[in-house]
C-alpha positions as CSV (number, residue, x, y, z in Angstrom):
1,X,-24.2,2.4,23.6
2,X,-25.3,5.8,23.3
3,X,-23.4,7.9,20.6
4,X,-22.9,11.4,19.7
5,X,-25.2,12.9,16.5
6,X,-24.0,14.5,13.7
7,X,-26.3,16.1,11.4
8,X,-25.1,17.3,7.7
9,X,-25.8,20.6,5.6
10,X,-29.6,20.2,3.3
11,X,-28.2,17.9,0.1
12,X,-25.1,17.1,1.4
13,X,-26.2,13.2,2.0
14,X,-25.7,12.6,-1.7
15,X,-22.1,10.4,-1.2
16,X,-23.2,9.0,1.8
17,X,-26.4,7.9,0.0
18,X,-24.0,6.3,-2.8
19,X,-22.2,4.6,0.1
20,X,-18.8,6.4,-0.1
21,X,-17.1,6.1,3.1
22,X,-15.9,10.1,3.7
23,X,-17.6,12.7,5.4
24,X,-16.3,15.9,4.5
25,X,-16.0,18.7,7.2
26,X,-17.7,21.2,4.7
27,X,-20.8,18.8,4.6
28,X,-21.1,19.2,8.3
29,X,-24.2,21.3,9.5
30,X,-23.8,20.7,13.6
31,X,-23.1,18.4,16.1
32,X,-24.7,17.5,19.4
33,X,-22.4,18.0,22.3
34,X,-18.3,18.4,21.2
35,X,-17.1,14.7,20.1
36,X,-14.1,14.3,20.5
37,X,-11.2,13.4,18.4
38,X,-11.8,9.5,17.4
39,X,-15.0,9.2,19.1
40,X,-17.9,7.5,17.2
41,X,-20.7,9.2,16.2
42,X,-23.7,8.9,14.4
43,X,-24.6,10.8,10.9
44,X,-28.0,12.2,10.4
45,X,-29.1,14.1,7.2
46,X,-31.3,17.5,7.9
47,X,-34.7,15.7,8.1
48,X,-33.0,13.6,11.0
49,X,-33.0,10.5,9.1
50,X,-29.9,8.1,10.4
51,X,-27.0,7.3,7.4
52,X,-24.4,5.7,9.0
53,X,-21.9,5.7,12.2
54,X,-18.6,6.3,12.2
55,X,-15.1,7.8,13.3
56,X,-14.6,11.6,13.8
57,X,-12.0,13.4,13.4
58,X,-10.1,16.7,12.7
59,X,-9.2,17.2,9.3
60,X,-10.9,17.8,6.0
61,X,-11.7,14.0,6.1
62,X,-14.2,14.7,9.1
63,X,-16.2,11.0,9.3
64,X,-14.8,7.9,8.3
65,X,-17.9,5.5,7.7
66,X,-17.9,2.3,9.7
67,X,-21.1,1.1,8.9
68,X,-24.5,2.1,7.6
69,X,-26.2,0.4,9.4
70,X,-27.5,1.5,13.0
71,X,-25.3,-1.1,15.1
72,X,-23.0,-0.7,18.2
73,X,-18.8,-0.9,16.8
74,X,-18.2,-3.2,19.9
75,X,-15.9,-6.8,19.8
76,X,-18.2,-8.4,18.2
77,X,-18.4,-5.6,15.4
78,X,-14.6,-5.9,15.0
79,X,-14.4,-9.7,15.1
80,X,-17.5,-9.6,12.6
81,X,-15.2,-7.5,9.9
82,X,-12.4,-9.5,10.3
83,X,-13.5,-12.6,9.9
84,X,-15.3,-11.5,6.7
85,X,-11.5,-10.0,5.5
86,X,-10.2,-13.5,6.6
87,X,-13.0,-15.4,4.2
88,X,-11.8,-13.2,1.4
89,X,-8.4,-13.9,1.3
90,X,-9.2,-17.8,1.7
91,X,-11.1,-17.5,-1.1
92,X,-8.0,-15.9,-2.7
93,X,-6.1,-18.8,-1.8
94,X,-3.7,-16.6,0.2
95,X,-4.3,-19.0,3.6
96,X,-2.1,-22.0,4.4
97,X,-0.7,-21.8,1.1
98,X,2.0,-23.9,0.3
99,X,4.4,-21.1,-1.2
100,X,3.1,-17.9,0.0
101,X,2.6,-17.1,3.7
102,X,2.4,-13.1,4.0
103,X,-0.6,-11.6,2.9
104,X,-2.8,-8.1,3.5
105,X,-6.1,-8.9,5.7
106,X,-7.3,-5.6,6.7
107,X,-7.2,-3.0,3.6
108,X,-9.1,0.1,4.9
109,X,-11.9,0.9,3.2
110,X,-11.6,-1.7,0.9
111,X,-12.8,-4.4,4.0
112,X,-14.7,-1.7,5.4
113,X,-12.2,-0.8,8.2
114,X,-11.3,2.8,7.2
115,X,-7.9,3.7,9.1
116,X,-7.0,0.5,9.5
117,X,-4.3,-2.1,7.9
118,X,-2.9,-5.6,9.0
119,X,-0.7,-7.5,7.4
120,X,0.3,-10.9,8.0
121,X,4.1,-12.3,8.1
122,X,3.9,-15.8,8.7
123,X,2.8,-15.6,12.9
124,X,2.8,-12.4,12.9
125,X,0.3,-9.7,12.1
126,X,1.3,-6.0,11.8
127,X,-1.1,-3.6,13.1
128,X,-1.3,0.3,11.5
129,X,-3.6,2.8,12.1
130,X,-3.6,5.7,10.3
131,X,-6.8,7.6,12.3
132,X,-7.3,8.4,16.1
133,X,-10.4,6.6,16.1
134,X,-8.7,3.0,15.0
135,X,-5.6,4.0,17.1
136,X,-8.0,4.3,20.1
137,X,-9.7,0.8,19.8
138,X,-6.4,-1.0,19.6
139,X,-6.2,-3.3,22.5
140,X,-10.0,-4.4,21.1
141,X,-8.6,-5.1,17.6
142,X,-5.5,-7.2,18.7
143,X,-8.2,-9.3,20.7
144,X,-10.2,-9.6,17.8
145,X,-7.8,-10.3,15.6
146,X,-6.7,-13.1,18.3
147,X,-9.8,-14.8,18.2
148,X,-10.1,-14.6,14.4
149,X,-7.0,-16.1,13.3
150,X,-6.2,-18.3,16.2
151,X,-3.4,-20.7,16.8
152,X,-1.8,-19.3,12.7
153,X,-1.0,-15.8,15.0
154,X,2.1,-15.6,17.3
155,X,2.7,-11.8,17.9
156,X,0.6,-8.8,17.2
157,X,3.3,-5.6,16.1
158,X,1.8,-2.1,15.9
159,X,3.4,0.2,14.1
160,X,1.5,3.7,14.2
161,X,3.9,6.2,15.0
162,X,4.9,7.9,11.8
163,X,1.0,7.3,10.5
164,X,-1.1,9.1,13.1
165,X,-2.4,12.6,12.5
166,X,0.6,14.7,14.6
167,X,-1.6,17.3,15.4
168,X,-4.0,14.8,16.7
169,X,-1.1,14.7,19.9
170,X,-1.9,10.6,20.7
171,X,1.4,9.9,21.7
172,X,1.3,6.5,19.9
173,X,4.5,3.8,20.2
174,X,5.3,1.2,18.4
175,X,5.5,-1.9,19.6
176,X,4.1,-5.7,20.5
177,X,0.5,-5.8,21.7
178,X,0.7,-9.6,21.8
179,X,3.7,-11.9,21.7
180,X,7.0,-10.4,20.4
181,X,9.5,-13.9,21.8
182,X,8.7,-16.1,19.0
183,X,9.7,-14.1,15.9
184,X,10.8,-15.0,12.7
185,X,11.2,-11.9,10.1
186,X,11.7,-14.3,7.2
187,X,8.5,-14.7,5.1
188,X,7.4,-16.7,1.8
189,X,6.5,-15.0,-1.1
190,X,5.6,-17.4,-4.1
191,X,8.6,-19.5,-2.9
192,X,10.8,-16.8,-2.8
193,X,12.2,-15.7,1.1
194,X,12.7,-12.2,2.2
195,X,13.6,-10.8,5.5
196,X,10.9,-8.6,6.3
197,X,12.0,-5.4,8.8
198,X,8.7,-4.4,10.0
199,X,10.2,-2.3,13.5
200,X,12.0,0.4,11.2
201,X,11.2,-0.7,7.5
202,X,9.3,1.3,5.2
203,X,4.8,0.7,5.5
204,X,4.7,-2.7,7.4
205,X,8.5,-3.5,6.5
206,X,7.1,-5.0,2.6
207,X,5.0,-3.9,-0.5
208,X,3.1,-7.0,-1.0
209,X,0.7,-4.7,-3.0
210,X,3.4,-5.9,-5.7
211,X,3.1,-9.4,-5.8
212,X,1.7,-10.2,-8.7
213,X,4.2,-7.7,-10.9
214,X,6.8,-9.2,-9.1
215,X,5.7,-12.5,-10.7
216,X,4.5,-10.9,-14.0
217,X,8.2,-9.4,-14.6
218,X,10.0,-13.2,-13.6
219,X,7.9,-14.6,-16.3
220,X,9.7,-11.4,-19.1
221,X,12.8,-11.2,-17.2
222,X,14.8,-14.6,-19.0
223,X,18.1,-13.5,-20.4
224,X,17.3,-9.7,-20.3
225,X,20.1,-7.0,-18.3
226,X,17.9,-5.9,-14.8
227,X,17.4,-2.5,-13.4
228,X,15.4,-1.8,-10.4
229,X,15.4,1.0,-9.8
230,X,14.2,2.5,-5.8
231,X,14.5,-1.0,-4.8
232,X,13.8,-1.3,-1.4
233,X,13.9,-4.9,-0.3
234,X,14.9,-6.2,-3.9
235,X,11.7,-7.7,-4.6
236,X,11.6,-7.1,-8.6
237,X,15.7,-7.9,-8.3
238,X,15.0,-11.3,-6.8
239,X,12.3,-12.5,-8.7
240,X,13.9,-11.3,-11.8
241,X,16.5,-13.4,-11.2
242,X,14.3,-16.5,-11.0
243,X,13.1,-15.8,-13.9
244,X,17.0,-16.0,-15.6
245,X,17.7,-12.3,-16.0
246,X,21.5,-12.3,-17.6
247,X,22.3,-9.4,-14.9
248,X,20.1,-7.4,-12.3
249,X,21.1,-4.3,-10.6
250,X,19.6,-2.6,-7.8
251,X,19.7,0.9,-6.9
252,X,18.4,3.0,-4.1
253,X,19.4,6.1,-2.2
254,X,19.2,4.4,1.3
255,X,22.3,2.5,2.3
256,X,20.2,0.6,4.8
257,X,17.7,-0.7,1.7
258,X,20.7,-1.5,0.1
259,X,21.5,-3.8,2.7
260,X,18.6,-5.5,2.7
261,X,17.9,-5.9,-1.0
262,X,21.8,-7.7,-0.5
263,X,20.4,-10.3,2.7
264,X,17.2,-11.3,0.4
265,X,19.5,-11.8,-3.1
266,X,21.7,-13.7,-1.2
267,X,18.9,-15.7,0.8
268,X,17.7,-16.9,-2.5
269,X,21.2,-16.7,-4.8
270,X,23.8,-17.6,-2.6
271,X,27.3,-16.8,-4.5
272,X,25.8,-15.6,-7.4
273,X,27.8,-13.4,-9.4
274,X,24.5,-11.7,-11.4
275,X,23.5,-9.1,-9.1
276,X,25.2,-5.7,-8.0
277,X,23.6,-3.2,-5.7
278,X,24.2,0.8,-6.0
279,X,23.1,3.1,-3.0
280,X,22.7,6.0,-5.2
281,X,20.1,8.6,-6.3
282,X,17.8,7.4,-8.9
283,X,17.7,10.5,-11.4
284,X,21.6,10.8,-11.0
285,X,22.1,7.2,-11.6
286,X,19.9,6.8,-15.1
287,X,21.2,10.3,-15.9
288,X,24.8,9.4,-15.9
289,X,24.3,5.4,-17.1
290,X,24.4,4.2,-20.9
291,X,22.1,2.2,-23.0
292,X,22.9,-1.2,-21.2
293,X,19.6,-2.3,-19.8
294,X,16.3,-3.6,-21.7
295,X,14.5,-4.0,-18.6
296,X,13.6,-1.3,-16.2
297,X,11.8,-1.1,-12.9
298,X,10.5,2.2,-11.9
299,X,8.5,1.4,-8.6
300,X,9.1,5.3,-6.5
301,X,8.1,6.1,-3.2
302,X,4.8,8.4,-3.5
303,X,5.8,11.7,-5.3
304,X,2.3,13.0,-4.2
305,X,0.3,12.5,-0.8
306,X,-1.6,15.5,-1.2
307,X,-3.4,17.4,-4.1
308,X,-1.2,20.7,-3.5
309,X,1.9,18.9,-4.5
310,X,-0.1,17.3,-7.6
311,X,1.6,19.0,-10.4
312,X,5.6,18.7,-8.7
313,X,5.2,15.0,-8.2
314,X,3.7,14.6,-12.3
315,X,6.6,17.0,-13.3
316,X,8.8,14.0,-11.3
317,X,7.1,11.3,-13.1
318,X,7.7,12.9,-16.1
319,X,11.0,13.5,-15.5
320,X,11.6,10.0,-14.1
321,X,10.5,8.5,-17.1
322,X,11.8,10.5,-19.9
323,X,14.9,9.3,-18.5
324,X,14.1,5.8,-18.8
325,X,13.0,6.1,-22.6
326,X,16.3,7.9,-23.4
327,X,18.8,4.8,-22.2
328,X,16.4,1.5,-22.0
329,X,17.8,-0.5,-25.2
330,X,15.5,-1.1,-28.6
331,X,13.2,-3.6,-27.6
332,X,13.4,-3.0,-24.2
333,X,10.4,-3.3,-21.3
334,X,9.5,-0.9,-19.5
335,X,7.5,-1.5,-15.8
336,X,6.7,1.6,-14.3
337,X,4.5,2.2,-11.6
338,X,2.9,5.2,-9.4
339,X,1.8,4.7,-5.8
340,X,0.5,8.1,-4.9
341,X,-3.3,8.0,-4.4
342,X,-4.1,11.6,-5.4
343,X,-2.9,10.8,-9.2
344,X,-5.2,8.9,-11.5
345,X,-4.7,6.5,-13.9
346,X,-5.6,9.1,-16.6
347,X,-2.8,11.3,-15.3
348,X,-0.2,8.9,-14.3
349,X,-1.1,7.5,-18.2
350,X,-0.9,11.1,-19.7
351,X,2.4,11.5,-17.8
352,X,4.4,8.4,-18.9
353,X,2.7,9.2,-22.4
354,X,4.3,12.7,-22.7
355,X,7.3,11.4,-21.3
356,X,7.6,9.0,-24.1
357,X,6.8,11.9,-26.6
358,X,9.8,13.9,-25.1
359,X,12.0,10.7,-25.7
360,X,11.1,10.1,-29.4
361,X,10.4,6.7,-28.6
362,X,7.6,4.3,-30.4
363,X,5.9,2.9,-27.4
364,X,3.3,0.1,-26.8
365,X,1.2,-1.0,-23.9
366,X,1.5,-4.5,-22.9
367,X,-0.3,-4.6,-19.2
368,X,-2.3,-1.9,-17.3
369,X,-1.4,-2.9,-13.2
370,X,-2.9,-2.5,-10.4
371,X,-2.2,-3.7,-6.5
372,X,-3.0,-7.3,-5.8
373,X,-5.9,-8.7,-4.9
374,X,-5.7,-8.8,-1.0
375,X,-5.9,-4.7,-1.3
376,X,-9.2,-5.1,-2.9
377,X,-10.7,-1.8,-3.8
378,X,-14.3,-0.7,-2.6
379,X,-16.4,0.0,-5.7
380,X,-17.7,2.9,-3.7
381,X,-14.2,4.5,-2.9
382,X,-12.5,4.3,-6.2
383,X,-9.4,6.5,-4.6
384,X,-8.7,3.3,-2.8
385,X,-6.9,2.0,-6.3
386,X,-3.6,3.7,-5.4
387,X,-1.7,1.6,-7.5
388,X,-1.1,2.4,-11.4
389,X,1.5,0.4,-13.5
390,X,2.2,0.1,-17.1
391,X,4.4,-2.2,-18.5
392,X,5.6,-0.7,-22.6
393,X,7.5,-2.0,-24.9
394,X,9.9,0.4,-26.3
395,X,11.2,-0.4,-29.6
């Protein structure tokens, strides 16, 4: 197949070179013809040597890399990608495993499909594109993701609508590409159930990102009094009490989360007596509460999607966790956690740091976190490690 050139500015092949998978729009010198929105193209530096191929697109972002290599992105391309995804989380041990069956396959750039996520729920395999290019190759993913996983997938759902570029006027509905009679929306998650809403939950309808804290807190959680705080499906809540938490509390703004944090605690803990749920908003409720929990979970929606909100959503971190500090009891532990991608470590660590500071609290680390290992990070796109946890001791 023939594709549109691009061609960049004179020593503006430097990240490319280095294999990061962006294309600024600033780095761009011309184009032959006009592609169009999602079309692939190929990127030339300005002695017409050939980088890589890739997705177009209005924006800032102007090129997400596919490959860089000079190869057609046909079936065989997309089957070729997944299947490599699929031998990775094998080698994870996240297939046909005994206690676990929901797992990520498809994390953007870290498997080298930038605008792309799937996640797996048992049979079923949620679809998300957040790029035109990936939203317009749809129908050729679900086959490819067909023929890769088989007779384990029962229903392809693609959720895209609240993900898509709006300006980018696709028109995208969510909805079942393959299947959508056979569905079960109860999954496994280190033996634990959870009903997973994937038509109007939050992401794919679960953060598996947060497995392994999830586990990591059960294993600190025996006899200790609960919060989790902005709890969404009561993941932390559950597996907290597993771990024989003396009392776990879940709060959240959304009465519909509330719900659902309720359906999973009772789908594991039938009848039992240990957990209360508060729809309420999260600074009001540690504001007004007293010096009754020594464990918190603060795991907040993403204060920051974009640099020019940067120093609000730190100034909410801050806030957030000064809070904490104040009321957690002596001896208490801490897990606290920031999703947005456009804060780093350093700052997110500066932040809770200062926070701590403004508390008068004597503070250690325990565990630096990160997302689990089906999100794997591309060594060459280090903004791809979204996820930054601490868990402190507070004495």
């Amino acid at each position: 197949m023939s594709y549109k050139k691009l061609y960049l500015n004179p020593k503006k092949d430097e990240s490319l070179r280095r294999r990061h998978p962006w294309i600024f729009s600033g780095a761009i010198h011309h184009a032959e013809g006009s592609p169009e929105e999602g079309e692939i193209v190929k990127v030339y530096d300005a002695e017409n040597h050939f980088l890589a191929v890739g997705h177009c697109q209005i924006g800032s972002i102007a090129v997400r890399i596919l490959s860089f290599e000079d190869e057609e992105i046909d079936l065989d391309f997309w089957k070729k990608r997944f299947m490599q995804a699929l031998q990775l989380r094998k080698q994870l041990g996240f297939i046909d495993h005994p206690i676990n069956n929901t797992y990520r396959l498809i994390h953007g750039e870290g498997d080298c499909m930038p605008g792309l996520i799937v996640d797996v729920y048992a049979g079923t395999a949620v679809m998300q594109t957040h790029t035109p290019g990936m939203h317009l190759v749809r129908m050729e993913l679900a086959e490819a993701l067909k023929e890769t996983l088989g007779s384990q997938l029962h229903n392809i759902y693609y959720k895209s609508e609240a993900t898509l570029p709006f300006k980018a006027g696709l028109d995208a509905e969510d909805g079942y590409l393959y299947g959508g009679t056979d569905v079960s929306n109860i999954v496994i998650e280190n033996g634990m159930k959870f009903h997973v809403d994937w038509v109007s939950g939050q992401k794919t309808g679960f953060f598996i990102d947060q497995r392994d804290n999830r586990r990591l807190l059960e294993n600190y959680a025996k006899d200790r009094d609960v919060l989790n705080m902005f709890c969404y499906t009561g993941g932390f809540s559950c597996f907290a009490m597993r771990g024989g938490a003396h009392t776990v509390h879940s709060v959240d703004t959304s009465s519909k989360v509330i719900a659902l944090t309720d359906e999973n605690v009772a789908l594991n803990f039938p009848d039992d007596c240990r957990h209360r749920s508060f729809s309420e908003d999260a600074f009001k409720y540690l504001e007004k509460m007293g010096a009754v929990y020594d464990l918190i979970v603060l795991d907040p929606p993403a204060f920051a999607k974009h640099r020019n909100v940067l120093r609000n959503a730190l100034q909410g971190y801050k806030k957030l966790n000064t809070l904490a500090f104040a009321k957690i009891k002596q001896g208490g532990l801490l897990f606290t956690f920031s999703c947005s991608q456009v804060v780093t470590k350093e700052q997110f660590r500066l932040t809770v740091f200062s926070a701590a500071a403004q508390a008068k609290r004597n503070v250690r680390i325990l565990h630096q976190l990160t997302q689990a290992a089906d999100h794997p990070i591309n060594i060459y796109h280090p903004e791809g490690e979204y996820i930054k946890g601490l868990v402190l001791y507070v004495d």
